[in-house]
N, C-alpha and C positions, 0 to 999 in steps of 0.2 A: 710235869716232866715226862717225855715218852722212855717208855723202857728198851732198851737195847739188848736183843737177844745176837747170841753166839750159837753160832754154828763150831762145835769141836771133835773132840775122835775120844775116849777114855781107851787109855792100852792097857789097862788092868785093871780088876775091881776094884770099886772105891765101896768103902766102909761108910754107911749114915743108919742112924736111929732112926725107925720106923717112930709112930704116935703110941702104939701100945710100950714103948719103950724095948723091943727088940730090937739086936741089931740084923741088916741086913745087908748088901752089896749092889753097889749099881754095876753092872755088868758092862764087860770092854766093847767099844763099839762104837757108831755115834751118837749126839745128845744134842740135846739143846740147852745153853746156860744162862740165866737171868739174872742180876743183880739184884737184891731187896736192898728194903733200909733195914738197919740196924744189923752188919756186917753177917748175913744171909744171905745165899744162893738159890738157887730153885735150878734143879737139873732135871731134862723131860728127855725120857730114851722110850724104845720099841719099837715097832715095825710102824706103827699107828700111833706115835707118842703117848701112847696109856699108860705109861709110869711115870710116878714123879717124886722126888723129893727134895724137901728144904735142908742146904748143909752149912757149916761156917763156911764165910769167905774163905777163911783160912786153912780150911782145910783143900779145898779148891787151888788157894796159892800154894798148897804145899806140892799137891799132884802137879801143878806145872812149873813148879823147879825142878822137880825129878824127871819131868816128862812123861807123867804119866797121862797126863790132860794138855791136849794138842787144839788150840784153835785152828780152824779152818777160815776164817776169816779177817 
């Protein structure tokens, strides 16, 4: 199955657990969003996409009922 990347806009931090178990913020701006399996995202932001991290879907669905997380495509 090909994966389907998004193009979106974040208009305010979003909250994800870093691997050492911090938490961190993905910063407002644009991103890139990818679906995993097992109800998982992958959001990739920076100037040069060198950030990344894995969030629940659902947390994802939540920023764009508020409008926090805006597709561009």
């Amino acid at each position: 199955m090909a994966a389907t990347i998004h193009s979106a806009t974040l208009k305010s931090p979003l909250l994800y657990r870093q691997p050492d178990g911090r938490s961190a913020d993905i910063p407002p701006g644009p991103c890139l969003v990818e679906s995993l399996a097992g109800g998982l995202t992958i959001v990739v932001w920076g100037d040069e996409a060198e950030f990344s991290a894995v969030v629940a879907t659902k947390e994802l669905d939540e920023a764009l009922a508020k409008r926090d997380l805006l597709f561009s495509d």
